[in-house]
C-alpha positions as CSV (number, residue, x, y, z in Angstrom):
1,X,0.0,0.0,0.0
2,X,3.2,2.5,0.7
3,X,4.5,1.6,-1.8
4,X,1.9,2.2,-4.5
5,X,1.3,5.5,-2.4
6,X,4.9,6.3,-3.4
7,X,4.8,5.4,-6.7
8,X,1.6,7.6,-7.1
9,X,3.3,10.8,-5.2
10,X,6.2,10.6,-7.5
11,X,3.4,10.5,-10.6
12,X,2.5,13.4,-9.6
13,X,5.4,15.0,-8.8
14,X,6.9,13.8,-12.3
15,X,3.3,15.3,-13.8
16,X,3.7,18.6,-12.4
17,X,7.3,19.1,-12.9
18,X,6.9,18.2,-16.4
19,X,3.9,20.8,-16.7
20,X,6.1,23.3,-14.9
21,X,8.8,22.5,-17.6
22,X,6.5,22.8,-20.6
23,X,4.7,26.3,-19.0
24,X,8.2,28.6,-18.9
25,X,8.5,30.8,-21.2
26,X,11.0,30.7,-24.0
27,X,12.5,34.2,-22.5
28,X,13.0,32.5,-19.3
29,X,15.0,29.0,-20.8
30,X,17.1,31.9,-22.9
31,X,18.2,33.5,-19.7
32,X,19.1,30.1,-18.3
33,X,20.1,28.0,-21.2
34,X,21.9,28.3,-23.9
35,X,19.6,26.8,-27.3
36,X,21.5,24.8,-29.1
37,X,25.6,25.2,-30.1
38,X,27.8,26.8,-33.3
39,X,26.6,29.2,-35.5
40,X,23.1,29.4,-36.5
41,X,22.3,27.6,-39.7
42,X,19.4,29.4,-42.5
43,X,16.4,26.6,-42.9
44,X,14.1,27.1,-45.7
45,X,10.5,26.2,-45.4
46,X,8.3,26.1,-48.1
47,X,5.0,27.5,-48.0
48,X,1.7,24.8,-47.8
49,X,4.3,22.6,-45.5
50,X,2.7,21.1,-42.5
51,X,4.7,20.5,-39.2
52,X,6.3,17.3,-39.9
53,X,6.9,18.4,-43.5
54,X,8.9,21.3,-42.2
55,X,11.0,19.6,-39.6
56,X,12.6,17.1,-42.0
57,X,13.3,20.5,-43.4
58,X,15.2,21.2,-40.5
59,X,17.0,18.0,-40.4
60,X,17.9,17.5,-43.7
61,X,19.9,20.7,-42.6
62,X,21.3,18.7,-40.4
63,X,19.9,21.2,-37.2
64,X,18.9,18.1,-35.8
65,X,19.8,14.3,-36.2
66,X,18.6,12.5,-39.3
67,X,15.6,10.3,-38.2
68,X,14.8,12.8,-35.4
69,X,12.5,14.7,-37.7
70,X,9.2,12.9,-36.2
71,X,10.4,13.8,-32.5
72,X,10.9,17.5,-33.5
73,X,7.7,17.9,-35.2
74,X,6.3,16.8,-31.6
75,X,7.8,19.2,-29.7
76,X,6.6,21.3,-32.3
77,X,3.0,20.2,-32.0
78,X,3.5,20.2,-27.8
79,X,4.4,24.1,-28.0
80,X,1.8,25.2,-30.6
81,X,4.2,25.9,-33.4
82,X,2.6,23.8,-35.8
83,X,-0.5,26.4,-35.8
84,X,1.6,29.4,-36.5
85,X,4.4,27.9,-38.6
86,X,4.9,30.2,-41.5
87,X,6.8,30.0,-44.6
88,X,10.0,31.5,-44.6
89,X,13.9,31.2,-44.1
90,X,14.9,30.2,-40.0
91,X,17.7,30.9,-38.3
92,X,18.3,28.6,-35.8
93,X,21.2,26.4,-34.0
94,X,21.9,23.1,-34.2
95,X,20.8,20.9,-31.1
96,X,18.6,18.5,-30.0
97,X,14.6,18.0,-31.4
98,X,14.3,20.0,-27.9
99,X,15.9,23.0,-28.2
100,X,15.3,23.8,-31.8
101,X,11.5,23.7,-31.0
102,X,12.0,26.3,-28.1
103,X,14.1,28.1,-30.6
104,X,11.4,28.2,-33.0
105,X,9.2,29.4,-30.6
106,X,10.2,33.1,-31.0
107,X,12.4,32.7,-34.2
108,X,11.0,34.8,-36.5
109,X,11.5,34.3,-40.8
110,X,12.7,36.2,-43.1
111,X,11.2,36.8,-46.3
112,X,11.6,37.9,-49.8
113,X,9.1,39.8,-51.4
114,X,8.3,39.6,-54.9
115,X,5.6,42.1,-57.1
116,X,4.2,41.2,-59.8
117,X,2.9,44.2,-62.2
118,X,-0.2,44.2,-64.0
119,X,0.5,44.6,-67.9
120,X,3.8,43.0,-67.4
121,X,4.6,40.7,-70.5
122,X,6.9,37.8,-71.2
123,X,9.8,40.5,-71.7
124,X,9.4,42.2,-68.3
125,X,7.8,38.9,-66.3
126,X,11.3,37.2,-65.9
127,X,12.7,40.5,-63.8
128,X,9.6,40.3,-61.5
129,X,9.5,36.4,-60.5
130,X,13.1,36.1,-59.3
131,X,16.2,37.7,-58.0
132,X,18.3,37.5,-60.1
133,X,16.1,38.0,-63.0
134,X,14.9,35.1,-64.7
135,X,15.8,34.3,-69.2
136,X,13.3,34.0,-71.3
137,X,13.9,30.7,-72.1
138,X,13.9,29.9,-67.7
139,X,10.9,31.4,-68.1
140,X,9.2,29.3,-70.6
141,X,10.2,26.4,-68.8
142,X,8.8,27.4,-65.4
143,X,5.5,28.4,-67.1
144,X,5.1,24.9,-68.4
145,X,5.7,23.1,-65.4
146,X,2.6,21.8,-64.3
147,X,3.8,20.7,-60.7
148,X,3.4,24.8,-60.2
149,X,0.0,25.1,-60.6
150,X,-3.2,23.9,-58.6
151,X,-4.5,20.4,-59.8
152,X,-7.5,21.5,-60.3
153,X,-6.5,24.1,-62.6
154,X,-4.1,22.3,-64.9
155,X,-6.5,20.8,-67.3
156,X,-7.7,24.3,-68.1
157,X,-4.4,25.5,-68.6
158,X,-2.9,26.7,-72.6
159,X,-0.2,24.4,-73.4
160,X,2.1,27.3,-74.4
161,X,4.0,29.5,-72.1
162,X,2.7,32.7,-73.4
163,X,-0.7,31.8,-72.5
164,X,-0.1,30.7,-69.5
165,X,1.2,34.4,-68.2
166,X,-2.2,35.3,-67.7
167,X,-3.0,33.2,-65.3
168,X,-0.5,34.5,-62.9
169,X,-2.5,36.9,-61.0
170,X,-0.6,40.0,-59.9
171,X,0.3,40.9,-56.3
172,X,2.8,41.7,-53.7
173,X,3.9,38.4,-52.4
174,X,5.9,38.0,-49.6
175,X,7.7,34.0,-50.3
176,X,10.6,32.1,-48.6
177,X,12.7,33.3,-50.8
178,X,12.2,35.1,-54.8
179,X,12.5,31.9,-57.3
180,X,10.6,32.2,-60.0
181,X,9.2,28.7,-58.9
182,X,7.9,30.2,-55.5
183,X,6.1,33.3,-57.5
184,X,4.9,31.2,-60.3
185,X,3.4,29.2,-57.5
186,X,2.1,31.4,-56.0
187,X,0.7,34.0,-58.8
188,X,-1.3,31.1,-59.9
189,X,-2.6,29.6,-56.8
190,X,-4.2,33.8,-56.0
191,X,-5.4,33.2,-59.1
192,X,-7.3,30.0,-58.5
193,X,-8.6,31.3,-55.3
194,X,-10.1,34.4,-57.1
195,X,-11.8,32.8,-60.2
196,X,-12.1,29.1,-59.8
197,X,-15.9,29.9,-59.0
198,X,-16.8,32.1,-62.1
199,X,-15.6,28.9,-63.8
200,X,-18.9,27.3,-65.5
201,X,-18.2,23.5,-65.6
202,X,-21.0,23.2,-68.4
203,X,-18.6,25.1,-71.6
204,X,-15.9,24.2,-72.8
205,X,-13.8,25.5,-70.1
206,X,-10.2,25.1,-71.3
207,X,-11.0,27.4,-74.9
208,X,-13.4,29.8,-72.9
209,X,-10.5,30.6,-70.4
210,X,-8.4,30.9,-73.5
211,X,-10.3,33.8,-74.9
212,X,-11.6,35.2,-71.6
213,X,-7.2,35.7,-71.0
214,X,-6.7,37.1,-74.1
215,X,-9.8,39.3,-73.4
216,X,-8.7,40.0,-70.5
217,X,-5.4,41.3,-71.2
218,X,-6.4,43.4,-74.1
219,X,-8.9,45.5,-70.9
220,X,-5.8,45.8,-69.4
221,X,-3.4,47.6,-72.2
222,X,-6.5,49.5,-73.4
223,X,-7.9,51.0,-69.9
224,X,-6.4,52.6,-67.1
225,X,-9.5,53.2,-65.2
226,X,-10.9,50.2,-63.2
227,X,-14.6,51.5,-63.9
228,X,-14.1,51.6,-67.4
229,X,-13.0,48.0,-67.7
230,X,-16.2,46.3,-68.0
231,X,-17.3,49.0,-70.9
232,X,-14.2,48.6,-73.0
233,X,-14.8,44.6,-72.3
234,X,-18.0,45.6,-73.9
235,X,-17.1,46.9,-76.5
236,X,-14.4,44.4,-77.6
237,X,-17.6,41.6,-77.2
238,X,-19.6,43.7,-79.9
239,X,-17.2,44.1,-82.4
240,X,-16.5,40.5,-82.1
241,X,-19.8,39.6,-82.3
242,X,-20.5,42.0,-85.4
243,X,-17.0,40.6,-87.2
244,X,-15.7,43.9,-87.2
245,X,-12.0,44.0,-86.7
246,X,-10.5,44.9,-83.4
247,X,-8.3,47.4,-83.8
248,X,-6.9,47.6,-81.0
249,X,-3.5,49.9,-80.5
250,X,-2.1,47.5,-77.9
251,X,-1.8,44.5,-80.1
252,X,0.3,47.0,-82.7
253,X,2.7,47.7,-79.8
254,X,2.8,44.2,-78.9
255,X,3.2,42.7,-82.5
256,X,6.1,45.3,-82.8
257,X,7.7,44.7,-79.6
258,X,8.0,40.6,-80.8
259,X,9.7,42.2,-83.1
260,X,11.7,43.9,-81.3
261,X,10.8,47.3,-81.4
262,X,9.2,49.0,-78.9
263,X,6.5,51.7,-79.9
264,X,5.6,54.6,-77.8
265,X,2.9,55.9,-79.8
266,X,1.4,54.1,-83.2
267,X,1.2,55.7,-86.5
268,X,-0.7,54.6,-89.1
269,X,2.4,53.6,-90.9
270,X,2.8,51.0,-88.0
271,X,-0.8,49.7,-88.5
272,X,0.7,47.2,-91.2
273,X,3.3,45.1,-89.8
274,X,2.4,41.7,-90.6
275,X,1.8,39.5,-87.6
276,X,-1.2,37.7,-85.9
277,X,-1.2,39.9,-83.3
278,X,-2.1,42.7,-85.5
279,X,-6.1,43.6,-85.3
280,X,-6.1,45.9,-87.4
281,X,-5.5,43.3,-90.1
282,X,-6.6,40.3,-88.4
283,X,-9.7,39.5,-87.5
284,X,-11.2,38.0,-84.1
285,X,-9.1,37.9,-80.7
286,X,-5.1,37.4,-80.7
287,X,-3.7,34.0,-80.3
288,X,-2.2,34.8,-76.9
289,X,-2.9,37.4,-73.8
290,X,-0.5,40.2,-74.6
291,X,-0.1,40.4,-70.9
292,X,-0.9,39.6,-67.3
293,X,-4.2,40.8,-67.1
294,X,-5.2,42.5,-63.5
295,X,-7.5,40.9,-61.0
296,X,-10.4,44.4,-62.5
297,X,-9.2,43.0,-65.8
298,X,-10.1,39.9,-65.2
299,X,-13.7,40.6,-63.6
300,X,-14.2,42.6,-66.7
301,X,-13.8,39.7,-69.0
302,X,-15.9,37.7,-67.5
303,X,-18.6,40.1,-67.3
304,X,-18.6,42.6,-70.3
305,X,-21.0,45.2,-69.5
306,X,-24.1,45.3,-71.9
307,X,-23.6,48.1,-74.2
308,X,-24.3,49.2,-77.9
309,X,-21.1,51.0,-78.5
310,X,-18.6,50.1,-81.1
311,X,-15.8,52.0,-80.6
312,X,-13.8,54.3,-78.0
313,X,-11.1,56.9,-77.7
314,X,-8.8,57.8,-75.0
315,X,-8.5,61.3,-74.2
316,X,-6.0,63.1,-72.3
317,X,-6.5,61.6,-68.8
318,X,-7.0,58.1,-70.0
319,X,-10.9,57.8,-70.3
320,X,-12.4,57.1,-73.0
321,X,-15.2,58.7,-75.3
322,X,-17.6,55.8,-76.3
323,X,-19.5,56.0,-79.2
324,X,-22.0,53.4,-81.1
325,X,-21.4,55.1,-84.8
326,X,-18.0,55.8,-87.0
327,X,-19.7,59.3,-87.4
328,X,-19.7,59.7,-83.7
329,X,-16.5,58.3,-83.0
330,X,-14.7,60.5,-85.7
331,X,-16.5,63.6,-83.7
332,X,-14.8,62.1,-80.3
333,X,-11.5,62.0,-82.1
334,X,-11.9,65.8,-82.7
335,X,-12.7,66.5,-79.4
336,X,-10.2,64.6,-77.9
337,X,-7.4,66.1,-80.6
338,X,-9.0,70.4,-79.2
339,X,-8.2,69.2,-75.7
């Protein structure tokens, strides 16, 4: 009876000595240990990682033991860290499963940030994904990696790098460090977030996307105001509709620039380069988005306001003068020429 008495006391005591343990503070074990030994070593986690995911990150740095991963993700689970793990680069010493979790209790990571710009294009694109800047041709082979997208969203995907620009939507994004493979991912899971439920699973969805992107871009190079988006949308929808030709000035600038020449204002000698980007020769959409469309470009494509005008201007401040007759766009070319 003592004796089970005394096994049960030092139970307890064991309990609450190991609750005591567990309840200090990791400013309290700095003040009285020292975490770990050497210099501290950089750990990268990857974002979408869960606990045990990230520490055999942390051992395959060799921060703990190999085959100790399991025990640190414990210690990680036991202090909470596994709910407030973020992605990011770690600083922390090498030591036992232990004492890098109280280490990661108040270790902090560091992050790279990476924009990308609405109207970028494949020529800018590579400069914006990754420090340093990313070639064209690392470009196109990022683009067409598959493993970089949402599942979900890869059978709607173009097959062809160009097309595939516009589904990166464009953001600040703050990354464990600026690859292009960490903003690609990341561009295009936004992306998926933001439109996967305009998509209609009764159409064709893989060639609607296709043209709602191209669509989509074209809004972007043509307005600069967000509530003007949906009308030029409009407007492109009509003349589509109708078979008229585009003519859109951005698809000049962009056939040119393939080209490589870059236009900063198109003549009418420019209006005949031969390409299939050109709409004022070709008819119907491009065969590519000429850029990464904005989130307000996007929203525009997939719902064009209704409208009956046919054409537009741009006058001095960026907005444009609509008009549903030649007659009345040639008198909103006038104006906008007095102002």
């Amino acid at each position: 009876m003592k004796r089970s008495l005394l096994n049960f006391l030092l139970f307890l005591g064991s309990a609450a000595f190991y609750l005591w343990i567990v309840s200090l503070s990791p400013q309290w074990w700095d003040g009285h240990f020292t975490l770990g030994t050497g210099k501290p070593a950089s750990v990268r986690v990857p974002s979408g990682v869960n606990a045990r995911q990230a520490a055999e990150e942390f051992a395959a740095a060799g921060v703990v033991e190999q085959g100790r991963g399991g025990e640190l993700a414990r210690w990680m689970g036991r202090f909470s860290i596994d709910r407030r793990l973020r992605p990011g680069v770690y600083s922390v010493k090498k030591g036992t499963p232990w004492e890098v979790a109280r280490q990661l209790e108040t270790a902090e990571p560091v992050f790279a940030t990476a924009t990308i710009l609405p109207g970028a294009d494949k020529f800018s694109l590579g400069e914006m994904l990754s420090a340093p800047p990313l070639t064209e041709k690392a470009l196109e082979e990022l683009l067409l990696r598959d493993d970089l997208y949402p599942g979900k969203m890869i059978p709607l995907l173009p097959e062809t790098a160009e097309g595939r620009i516009a589904f990166l939507l464009p953001e600040t994004f703050h990354l464990p460090e600026k690859s292009g493979k960490e903003t690609i991912g990341a561009a295009a899971e936004f992306w998926w977030k933001k439109f996967a439920p305009l998509i209609s699973k009764e159409e064709d969805g893989k060639s609607r996307l296709k043209n709602l992107s191209v669509l989509a871009s074209l809004v972007e190079r043509e307005a600069l105001w967000d509530d003007e988006r949906p009308l030029v949308a409009g407007v492109i929808e009509n003349r589509l509709r109708k078979k008229m030709l585009l003519q859109v000035d951005a698809t000049v600038v962009y056939a040119w620039k393939l080209q490589g020449r870059n236009l900063t204002r198109v003549l009418n000698k420019d209006l005949e380069i031969e390409s299939p980007y050109n709409t004022y020769i070709v008819s119907g959409l491009p065969p590519e988005p000429i850029c990464v469309p904005s989130e307000e470009s996007w929203r525009a494509a997939f719902a064009p306001r209704e409208t009956e005008y046919l054409y537009y201007v741009a006058g001095p401040d960026g907005r444009h003068l609509f008009s549903k007759t030649y007659s009345g766009h040639l008198r909103n070319i006038r104006t906008v020429r007095a102002k």
